[in-house]
PDB file with SEQRES, HELIX, SHEET and CRYST1 records, atoms N, CA, C and O in Angstrom:
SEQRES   1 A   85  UNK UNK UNK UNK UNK UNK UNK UNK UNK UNK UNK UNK UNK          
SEQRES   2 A   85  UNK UNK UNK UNK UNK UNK UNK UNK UNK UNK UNK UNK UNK          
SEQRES   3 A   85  UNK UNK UNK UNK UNK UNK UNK UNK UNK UNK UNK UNK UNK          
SEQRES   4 A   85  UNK UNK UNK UNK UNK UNK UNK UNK UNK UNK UNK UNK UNK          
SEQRES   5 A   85  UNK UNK UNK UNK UNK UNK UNK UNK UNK UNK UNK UNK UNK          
SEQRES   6 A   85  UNK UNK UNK UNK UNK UNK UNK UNK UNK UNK UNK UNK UNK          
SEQRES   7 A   85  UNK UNK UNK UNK UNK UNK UNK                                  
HELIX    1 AA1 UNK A   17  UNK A   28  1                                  12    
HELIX    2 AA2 UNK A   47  UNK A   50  1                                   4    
HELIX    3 AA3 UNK A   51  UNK A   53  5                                   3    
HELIX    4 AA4 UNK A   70  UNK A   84  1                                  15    
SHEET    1 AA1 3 UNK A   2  UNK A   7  0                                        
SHEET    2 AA1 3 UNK A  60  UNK A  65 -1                                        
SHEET    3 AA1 3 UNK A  33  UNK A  36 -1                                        
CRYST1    1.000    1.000    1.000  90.00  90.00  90.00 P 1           1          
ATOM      1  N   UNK A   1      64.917-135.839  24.653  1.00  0.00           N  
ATOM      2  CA  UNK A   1      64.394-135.042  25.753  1.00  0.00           C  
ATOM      3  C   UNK A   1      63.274-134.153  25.224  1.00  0.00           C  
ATOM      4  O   UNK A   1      63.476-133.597  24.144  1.00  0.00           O  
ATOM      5  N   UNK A   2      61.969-133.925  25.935  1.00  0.00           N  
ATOM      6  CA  UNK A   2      60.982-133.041  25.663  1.00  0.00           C  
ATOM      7  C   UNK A   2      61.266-132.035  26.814  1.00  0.00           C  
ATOM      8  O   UNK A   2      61.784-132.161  27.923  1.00  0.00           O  
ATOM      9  N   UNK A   3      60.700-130.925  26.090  1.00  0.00           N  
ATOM     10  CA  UNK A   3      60.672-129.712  27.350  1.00  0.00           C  
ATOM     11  C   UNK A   3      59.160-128.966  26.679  1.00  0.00           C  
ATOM     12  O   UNK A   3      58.588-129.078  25.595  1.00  0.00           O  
ATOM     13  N   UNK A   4      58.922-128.286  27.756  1.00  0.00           N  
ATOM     14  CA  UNK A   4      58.255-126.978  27.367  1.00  0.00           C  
ATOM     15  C   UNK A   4      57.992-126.619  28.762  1.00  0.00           C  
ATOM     16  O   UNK A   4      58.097-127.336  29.757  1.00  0.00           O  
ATOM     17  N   UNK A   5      57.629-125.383  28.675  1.00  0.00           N  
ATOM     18  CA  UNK A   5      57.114-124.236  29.907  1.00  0.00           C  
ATOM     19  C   UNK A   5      55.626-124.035  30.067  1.00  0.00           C  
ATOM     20  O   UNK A   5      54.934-123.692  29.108  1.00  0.00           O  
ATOM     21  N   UNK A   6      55.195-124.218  31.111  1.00  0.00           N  
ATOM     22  CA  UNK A   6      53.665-123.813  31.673  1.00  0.00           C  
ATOM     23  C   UNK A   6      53.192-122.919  32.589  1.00  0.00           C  
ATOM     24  O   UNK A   6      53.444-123.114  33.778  1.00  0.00           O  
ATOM     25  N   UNK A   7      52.438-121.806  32.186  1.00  0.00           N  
ATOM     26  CA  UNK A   7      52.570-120.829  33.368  1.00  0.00           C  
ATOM     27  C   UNK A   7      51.312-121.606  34.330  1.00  0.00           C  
ATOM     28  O   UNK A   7      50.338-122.276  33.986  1.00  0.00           O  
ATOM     29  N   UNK A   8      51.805-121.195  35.639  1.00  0.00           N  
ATOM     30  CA  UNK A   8      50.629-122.030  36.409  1.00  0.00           C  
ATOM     31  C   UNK A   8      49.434-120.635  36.508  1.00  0.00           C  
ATOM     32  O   UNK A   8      49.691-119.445  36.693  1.00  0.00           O  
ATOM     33  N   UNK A   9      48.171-121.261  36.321  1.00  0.00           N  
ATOM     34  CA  UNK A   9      46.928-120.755  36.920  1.00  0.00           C  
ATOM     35  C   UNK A   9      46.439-120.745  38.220  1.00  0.00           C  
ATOM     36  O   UNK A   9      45.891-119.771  38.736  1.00  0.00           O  
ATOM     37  N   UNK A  10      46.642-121.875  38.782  1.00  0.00           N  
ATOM     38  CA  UNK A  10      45.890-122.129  39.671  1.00  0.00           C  
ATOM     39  C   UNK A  10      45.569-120.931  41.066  1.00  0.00           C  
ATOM     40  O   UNK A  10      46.491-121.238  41.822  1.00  0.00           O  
ATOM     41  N   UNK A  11      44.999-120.091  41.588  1.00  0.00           N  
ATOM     42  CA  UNK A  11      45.045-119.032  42.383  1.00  0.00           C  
ATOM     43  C   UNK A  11      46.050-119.421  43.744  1.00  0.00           C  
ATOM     44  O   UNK A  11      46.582-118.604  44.495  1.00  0.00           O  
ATOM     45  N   UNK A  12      46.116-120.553  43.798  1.00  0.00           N  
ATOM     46  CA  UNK A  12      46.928-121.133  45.384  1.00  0.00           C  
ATOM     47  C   UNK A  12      48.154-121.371  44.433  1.00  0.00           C  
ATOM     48  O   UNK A  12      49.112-121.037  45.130  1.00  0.00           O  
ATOM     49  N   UNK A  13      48.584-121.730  43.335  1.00  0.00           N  
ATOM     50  CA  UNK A  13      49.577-122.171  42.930  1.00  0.00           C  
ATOM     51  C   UNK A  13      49.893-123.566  43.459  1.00  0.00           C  
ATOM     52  O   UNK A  13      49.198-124.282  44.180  1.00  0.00           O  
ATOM     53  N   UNK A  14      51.248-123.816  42.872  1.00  0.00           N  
ATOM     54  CA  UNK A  14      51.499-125.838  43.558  1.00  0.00           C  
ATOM     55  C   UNK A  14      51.228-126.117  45.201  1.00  0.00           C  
ATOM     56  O   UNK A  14      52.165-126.201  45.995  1.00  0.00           O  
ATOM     57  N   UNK A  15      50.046-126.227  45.532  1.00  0.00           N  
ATOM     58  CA  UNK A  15      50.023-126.708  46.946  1.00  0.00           C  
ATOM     59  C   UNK A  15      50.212-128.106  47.514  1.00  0.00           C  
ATOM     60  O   UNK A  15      50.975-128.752  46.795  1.00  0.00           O  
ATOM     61  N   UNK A  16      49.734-128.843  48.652  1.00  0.00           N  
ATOM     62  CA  UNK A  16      49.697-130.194  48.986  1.00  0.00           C  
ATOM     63  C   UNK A  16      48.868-130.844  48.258  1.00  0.00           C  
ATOM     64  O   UNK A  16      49.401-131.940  48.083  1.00  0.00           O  
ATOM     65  N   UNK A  17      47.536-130.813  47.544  1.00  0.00           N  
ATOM     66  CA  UNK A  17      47.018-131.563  47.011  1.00  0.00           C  
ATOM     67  C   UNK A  17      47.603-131.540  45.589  1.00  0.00           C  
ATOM     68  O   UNK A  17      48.376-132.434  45.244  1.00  0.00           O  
ATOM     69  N   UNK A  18      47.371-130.870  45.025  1.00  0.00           N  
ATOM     70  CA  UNK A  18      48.304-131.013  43.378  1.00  0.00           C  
ATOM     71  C   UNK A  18      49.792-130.807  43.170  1.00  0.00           C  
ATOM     72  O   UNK A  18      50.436-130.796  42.121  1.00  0.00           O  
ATOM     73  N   UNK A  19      50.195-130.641  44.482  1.00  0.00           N  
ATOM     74  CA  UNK A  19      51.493-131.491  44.384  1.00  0.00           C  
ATOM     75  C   UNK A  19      51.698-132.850  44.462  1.00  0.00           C  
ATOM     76  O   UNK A  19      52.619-133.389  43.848  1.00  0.00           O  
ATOM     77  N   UNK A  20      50.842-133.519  45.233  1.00  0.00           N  
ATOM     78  CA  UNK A  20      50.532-135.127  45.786  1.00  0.00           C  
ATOM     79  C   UNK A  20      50.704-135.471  44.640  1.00  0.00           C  
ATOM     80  O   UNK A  20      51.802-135.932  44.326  1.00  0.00           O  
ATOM     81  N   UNK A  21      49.403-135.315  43.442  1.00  0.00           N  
ATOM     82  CA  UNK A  21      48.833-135.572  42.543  1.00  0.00           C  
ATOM     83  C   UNK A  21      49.958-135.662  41.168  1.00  0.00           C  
ATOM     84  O   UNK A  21      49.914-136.386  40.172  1.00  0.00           O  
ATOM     85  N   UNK A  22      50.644-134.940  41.452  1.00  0.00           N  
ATOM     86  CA  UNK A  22      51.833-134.448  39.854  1.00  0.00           C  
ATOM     87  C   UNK A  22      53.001-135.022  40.136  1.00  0.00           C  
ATOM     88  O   UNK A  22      53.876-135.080  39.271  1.00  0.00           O  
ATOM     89  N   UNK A  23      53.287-135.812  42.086  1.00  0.00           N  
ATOM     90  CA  UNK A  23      54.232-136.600  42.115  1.00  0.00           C  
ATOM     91  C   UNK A  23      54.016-137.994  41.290  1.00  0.00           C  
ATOM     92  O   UNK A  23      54.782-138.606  40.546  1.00  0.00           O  
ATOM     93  N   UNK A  24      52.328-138.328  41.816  1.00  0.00           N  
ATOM     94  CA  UNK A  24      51.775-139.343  41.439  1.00  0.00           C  
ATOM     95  C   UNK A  24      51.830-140.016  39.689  1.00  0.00           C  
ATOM     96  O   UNK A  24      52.067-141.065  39.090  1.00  0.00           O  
ATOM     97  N   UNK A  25      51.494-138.809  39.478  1.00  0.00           N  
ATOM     98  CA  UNK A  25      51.313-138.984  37.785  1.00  0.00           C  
ATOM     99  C   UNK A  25      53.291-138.931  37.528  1.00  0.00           C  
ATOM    100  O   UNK A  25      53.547-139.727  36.624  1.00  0.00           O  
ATOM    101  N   UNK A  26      54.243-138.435  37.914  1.00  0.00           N  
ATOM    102  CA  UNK A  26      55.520-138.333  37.576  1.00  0.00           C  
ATOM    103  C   UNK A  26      56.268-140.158  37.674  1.00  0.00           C  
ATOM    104  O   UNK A  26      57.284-140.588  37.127  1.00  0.00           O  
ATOM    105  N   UNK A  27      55.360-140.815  38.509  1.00  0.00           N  
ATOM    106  CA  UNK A  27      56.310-141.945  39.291  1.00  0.00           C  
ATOM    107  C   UNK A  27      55.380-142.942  38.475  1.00  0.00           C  
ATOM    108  O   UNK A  27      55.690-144.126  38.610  1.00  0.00           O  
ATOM    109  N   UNK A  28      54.047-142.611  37.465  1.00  0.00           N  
ATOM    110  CA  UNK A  28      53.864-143.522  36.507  1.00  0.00           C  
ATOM    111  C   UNK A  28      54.900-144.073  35.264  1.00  0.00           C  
ATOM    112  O   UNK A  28      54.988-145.122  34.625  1.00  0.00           O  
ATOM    113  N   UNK A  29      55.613-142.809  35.283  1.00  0.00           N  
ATOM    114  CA  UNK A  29      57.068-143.105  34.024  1.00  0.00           C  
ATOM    115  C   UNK A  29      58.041-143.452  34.287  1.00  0.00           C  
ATOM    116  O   UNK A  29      58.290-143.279  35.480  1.00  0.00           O  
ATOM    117  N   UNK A  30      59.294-144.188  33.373  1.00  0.00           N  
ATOM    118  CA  UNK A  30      60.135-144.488  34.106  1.00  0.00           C  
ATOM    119  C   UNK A  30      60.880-143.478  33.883  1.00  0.00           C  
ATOM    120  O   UNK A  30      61.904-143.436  34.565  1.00  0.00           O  
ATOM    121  N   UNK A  31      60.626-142.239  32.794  1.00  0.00           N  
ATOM    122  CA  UNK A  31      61.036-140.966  32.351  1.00  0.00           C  
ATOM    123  C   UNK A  31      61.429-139.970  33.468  1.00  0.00           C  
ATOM    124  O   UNK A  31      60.554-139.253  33.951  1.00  0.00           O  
ATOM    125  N   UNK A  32      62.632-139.900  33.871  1.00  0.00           N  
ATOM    126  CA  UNK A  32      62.950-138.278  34.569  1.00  0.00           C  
ATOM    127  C   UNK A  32      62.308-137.067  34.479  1.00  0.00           C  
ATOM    128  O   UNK A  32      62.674-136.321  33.570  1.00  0.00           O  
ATOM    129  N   UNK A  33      61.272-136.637  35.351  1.00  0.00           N  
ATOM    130  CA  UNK A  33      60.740-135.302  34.940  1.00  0.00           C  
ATOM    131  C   UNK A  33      60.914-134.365  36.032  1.00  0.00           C  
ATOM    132  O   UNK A  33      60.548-134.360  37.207  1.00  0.00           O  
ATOM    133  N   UNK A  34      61.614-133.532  35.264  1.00  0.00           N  
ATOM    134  CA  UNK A  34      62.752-132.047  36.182  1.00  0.00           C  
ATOM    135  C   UNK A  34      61.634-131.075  36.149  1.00  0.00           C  
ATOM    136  O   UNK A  34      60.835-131.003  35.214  1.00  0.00           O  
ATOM    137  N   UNK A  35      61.611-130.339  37.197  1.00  0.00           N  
ATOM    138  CA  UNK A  35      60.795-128.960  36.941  1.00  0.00           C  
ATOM    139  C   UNK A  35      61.640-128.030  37.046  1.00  0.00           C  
ATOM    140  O   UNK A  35      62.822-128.355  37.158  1.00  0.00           O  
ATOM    141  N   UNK A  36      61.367-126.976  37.040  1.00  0.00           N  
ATOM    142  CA  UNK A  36      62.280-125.461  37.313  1.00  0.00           C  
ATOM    143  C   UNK A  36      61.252-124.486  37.283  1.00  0.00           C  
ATOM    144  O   UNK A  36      60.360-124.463  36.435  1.00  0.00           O  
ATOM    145  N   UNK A  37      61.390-123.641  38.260  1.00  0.00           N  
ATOM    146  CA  UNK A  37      60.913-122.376  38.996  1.00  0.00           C  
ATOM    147  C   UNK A  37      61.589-121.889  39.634  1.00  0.00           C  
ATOM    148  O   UNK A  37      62.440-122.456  40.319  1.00  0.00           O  
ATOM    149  N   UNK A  38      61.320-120.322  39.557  1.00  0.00           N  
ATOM    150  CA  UNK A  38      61.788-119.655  40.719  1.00  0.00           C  
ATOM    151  C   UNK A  38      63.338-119.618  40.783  1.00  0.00           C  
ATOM    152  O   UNK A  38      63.897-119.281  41.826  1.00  0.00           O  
ATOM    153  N   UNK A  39      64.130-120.012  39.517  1.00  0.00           N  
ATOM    154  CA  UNK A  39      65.674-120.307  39.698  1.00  0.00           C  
ATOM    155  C   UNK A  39      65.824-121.792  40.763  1.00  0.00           C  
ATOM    156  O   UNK A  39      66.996-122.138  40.912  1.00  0.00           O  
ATOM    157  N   UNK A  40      64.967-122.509  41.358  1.00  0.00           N  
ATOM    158  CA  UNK A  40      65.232-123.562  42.055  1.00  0.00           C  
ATOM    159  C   UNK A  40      64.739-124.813  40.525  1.00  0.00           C  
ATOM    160  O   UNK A  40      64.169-124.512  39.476  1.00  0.00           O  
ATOM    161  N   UNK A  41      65.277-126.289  41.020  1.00  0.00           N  
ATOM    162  CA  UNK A  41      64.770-127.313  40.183  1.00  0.00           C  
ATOM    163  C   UNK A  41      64.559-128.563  41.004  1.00  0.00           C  
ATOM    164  O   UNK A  41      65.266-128.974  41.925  1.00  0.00           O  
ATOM    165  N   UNK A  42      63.562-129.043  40.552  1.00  0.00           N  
ATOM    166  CA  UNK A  42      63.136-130.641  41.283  1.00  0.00           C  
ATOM    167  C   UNK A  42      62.494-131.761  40.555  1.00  0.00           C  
ATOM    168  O   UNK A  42      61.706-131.848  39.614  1.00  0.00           O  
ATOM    169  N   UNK A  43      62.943-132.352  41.114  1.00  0.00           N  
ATOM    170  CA  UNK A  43      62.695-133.912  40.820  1.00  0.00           C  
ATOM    171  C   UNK A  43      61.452-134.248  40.897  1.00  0.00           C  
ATOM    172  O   UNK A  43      61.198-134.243  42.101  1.00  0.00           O  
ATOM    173  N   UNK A  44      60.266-134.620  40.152  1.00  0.00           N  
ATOM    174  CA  UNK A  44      58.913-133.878  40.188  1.00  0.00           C  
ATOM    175  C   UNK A  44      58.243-135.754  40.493  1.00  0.00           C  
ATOM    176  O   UNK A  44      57.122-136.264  40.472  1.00  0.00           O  
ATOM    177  N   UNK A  45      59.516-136.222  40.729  1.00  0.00           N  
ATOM    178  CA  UNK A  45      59.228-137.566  41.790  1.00  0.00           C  
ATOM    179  C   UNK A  45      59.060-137.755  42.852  1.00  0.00           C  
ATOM    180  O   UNK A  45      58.500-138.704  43.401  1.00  0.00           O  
ATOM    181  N   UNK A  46      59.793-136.364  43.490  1.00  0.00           N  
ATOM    182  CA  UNK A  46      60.095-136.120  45.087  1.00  0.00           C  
ATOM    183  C   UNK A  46      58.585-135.222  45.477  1.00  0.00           C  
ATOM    184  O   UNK A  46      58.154-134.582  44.518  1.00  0.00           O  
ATOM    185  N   UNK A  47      57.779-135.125  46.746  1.00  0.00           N  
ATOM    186  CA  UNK A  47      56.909-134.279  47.258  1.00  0.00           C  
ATOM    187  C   UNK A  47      57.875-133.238  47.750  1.00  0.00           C  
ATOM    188  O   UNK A  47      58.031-132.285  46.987  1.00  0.00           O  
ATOM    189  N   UNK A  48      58.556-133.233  48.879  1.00  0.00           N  
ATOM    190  CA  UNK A  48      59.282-131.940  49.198  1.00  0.00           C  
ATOM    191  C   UNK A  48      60.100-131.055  48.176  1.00  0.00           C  
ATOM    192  O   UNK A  48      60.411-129.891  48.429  1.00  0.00           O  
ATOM    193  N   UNK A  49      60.353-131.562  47.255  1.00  0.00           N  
ATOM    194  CA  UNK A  49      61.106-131.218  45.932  1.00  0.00           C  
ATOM    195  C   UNK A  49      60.136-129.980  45.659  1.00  0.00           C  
ATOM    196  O   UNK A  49      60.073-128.827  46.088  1.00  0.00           O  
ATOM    197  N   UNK A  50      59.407-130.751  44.747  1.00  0.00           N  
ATOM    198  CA  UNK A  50      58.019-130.241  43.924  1.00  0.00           C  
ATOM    199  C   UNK A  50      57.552-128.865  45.109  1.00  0.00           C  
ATOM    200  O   UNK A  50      57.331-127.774  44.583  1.00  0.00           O  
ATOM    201  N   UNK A  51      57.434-128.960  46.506  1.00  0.00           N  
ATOM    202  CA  UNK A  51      56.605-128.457  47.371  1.00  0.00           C  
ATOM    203  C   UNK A  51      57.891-127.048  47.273  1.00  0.00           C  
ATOM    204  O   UNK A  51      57.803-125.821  47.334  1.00  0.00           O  
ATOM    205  N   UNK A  52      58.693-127.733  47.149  1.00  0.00           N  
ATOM    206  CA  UNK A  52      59.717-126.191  47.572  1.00  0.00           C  
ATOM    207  C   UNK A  52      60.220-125.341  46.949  1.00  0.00           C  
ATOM    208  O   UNK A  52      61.151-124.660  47.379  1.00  0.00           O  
ATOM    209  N   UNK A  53      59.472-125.159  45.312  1.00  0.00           N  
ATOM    210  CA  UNK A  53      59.373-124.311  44.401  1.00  0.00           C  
ATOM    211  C   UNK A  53      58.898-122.978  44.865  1.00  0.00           C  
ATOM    212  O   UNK A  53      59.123-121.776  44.728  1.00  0.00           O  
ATOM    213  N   UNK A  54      57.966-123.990  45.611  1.00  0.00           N  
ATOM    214  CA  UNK A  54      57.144-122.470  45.313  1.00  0.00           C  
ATOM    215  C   UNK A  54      56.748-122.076  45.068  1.00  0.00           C  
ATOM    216  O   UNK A  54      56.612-120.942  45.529  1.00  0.00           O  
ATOM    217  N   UNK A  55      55.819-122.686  43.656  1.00  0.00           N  
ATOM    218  CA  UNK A  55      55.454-122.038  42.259  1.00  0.00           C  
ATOM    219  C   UNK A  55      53.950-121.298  42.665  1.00  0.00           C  
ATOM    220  O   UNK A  55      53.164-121.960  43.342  1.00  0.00           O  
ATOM    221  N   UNK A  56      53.681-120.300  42.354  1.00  0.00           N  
ATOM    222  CA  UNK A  56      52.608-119.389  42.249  1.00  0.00           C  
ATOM    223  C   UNK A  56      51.728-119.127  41.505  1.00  0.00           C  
ATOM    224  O   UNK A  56      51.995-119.613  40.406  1.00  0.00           O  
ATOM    225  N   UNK A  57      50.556-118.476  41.498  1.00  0.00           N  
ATOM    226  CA  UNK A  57      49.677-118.153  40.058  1.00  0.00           C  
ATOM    227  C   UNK A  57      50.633-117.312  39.606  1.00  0.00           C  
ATOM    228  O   UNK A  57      51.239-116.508  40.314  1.00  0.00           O  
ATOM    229  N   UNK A  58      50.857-117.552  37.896  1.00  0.00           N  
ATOM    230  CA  UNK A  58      51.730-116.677  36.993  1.00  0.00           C  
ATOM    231  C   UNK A  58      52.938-116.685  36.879  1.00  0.00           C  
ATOM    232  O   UNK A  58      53.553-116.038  36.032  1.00  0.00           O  
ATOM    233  N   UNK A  59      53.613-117.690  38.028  1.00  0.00           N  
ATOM    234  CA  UNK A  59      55.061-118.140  37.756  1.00  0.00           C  
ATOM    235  C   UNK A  59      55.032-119.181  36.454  1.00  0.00           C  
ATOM    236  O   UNK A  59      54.163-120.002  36.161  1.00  0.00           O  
ATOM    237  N   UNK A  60      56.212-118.880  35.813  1.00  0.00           N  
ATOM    238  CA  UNK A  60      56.427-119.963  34.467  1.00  0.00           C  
ATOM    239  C   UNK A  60      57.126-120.952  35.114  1.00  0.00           C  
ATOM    240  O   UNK A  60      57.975-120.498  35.881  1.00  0.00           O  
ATOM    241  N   UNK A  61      57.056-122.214  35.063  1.00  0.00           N  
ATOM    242  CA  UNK A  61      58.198-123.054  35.285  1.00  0.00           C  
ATOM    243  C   UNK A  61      57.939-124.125  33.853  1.00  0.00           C  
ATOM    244  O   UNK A  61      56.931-124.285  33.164  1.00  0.00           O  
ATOM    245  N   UNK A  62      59.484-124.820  33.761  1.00  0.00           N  
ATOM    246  CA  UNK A  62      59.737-125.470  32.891  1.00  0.00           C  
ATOM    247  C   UNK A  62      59.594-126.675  33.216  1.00  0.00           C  
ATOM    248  O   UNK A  62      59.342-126.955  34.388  1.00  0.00           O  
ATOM    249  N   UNK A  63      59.704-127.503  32.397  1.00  0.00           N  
ATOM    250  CA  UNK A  63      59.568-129.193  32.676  1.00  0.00           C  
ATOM    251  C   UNK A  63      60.191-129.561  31.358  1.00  0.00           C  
ATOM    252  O   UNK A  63      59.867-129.208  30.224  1.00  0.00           O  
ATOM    253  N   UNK A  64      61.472-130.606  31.893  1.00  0.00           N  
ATOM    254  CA  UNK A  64      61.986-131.470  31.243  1.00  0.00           C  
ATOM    255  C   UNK A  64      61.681-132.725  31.186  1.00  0.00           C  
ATOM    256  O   UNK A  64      62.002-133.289  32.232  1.00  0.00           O  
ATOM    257  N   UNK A  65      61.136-133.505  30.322  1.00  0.00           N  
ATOM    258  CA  UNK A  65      61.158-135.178  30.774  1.00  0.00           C  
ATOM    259  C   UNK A  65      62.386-136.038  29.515  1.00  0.00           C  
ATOM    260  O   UNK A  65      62.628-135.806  28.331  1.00  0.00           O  
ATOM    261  N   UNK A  66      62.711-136.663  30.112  1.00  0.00           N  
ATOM    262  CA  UNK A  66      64.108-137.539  29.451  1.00  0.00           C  
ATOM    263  C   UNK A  66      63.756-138.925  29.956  1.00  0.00           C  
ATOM    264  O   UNK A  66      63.323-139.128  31.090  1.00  0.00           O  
ATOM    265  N   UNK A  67      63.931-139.700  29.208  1.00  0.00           N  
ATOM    266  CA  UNK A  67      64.036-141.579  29.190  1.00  0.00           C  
ATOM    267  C   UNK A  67      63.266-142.079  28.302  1.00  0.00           C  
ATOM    268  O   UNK A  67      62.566-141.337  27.613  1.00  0.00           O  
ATOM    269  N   UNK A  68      63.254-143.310  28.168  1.00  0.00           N  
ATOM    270  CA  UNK A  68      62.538-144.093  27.246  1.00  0.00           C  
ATOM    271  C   UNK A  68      61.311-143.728  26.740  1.00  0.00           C  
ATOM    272  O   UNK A  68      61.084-143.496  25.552  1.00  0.00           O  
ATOM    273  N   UNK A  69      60.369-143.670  27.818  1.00  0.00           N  
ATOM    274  CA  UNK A  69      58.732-143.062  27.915  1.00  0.00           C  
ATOM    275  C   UNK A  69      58.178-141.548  27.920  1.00  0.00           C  
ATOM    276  O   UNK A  69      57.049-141.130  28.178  1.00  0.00           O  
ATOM    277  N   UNK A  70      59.590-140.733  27.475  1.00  0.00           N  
ATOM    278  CA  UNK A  70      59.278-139.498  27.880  1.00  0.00           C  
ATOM    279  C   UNK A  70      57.984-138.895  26.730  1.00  0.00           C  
ATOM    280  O   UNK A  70      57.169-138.050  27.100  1.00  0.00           O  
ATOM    281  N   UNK A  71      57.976-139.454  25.401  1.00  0.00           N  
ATOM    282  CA  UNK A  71      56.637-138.655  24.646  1.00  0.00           C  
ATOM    283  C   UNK A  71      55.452-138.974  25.149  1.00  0.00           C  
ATOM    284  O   UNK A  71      54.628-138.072  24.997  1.00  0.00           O  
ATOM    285  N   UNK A  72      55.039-139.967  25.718  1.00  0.00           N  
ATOM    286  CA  UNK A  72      53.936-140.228  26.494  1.00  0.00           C  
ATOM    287  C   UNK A  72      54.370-139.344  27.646  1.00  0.00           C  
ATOM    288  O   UNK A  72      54.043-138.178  27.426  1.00  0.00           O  
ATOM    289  N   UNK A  73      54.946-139.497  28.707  1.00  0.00           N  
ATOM    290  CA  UNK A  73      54.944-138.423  29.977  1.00  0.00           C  
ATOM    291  C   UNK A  73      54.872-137.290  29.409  1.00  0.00           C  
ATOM    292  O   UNK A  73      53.872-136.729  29.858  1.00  0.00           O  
ATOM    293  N   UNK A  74      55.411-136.622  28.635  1.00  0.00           N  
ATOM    294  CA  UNK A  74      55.292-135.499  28.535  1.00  0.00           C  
ATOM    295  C   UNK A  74      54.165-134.733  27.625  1.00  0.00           C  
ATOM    296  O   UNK A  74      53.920-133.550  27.387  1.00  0.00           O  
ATOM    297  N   UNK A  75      53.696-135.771  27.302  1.00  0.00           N  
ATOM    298  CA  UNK A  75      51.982-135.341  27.083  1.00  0.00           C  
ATOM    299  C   UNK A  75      51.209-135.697  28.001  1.00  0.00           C  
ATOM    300  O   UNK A  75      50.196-135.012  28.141  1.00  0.00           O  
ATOM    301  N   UNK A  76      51.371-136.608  28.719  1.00  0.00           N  
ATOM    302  CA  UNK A  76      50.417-136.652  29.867  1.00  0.00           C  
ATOM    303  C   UNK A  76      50.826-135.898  31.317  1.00  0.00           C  
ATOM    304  O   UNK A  76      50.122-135.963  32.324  1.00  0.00           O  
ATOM    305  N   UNK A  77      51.945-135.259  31.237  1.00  0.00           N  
ATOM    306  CA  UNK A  77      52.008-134.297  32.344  1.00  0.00           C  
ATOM    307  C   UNK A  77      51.805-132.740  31.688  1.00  0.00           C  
ATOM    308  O   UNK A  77      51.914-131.797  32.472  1.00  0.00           O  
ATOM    309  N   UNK A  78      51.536-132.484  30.376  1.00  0.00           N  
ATOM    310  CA  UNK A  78      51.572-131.522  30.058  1.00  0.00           C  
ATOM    311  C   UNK A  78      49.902-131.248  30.380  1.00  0.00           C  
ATOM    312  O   UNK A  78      49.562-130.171  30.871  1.00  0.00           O  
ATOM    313  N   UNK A  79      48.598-132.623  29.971  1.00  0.00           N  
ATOM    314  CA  UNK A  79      47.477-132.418  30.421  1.00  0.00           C  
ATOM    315  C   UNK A  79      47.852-132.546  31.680  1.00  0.00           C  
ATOM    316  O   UNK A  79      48.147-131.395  32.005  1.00  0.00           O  
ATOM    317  N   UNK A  80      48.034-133.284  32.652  1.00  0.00           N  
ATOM    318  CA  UNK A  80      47.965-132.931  34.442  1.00  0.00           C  
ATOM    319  C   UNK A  80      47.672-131.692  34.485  1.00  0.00           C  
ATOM    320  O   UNK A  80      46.526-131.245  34.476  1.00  0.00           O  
ATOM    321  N   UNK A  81      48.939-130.899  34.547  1.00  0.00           N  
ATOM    322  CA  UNK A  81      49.310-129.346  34.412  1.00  0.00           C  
ATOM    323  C   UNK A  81      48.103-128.443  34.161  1.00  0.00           C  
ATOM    324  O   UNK A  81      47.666-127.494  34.814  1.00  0.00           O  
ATOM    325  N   UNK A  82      47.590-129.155  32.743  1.00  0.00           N  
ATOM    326  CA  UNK A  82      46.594-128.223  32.371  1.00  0.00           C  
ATOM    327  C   UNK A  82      44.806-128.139  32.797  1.00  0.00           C  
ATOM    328  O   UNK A  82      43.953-127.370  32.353  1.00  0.00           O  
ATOM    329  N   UNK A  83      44.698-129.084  33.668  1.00  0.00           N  
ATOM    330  CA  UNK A  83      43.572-129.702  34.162  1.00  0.00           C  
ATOM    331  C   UNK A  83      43.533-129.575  35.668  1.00  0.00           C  
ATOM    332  O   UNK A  83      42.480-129.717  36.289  1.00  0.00           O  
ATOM    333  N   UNK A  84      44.502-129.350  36.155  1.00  0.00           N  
ATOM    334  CA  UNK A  84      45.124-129.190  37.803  1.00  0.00           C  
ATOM    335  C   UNK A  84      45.794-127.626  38.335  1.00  0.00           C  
ATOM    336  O   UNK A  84      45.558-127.002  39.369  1.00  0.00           O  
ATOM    337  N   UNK A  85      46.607-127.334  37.311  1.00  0.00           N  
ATOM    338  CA  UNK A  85      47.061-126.266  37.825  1.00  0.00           C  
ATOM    339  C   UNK A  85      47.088-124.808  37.046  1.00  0.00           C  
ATOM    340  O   UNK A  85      47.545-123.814  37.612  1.00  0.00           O  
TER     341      UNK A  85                                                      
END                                                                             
């Protein structure tokens, strides 16, 4: 399992478009990738999941990825993250 924490930048925080986008890039792996914010957690496969964080400019949330492919996902969602949000 990889983890690490990312504080989000983005001034809107996780909205509809880079949420779309981070489901998109999540459902390239066959790797489980969990988020957590806000004391809530989601399935960062699901849109309403992801959408119902919540996450804000300056909230930390975590990300777990677990399965076969997770060192690739979790470098390539760690750039998403950092290029998007």
């Amino acid at each position: 399992m990889k983890q690490f924490e990312y504080t989000i930048t983005d001034a809107l925080g996780i909205h509809a478009r880079p949420a779309g986008a981070l489901v998109k890039t999540a459902q390239q792996y066959e790797s489980t990738v969990t988020l957590e914010c806000n004391g809530k957690t989601a399935n960062a496969k699901r849109l309403i999941a992801v959408m119902s964080l919540g996450a804000k400019q300056g909230h930390v949330m975590h990300v777990s990825v677990s399965g076969s492919d997770e060192e690739n996902a979790a470098e390539r969602f760690w750039k998403f993250l950092e290029d998007n949000l």
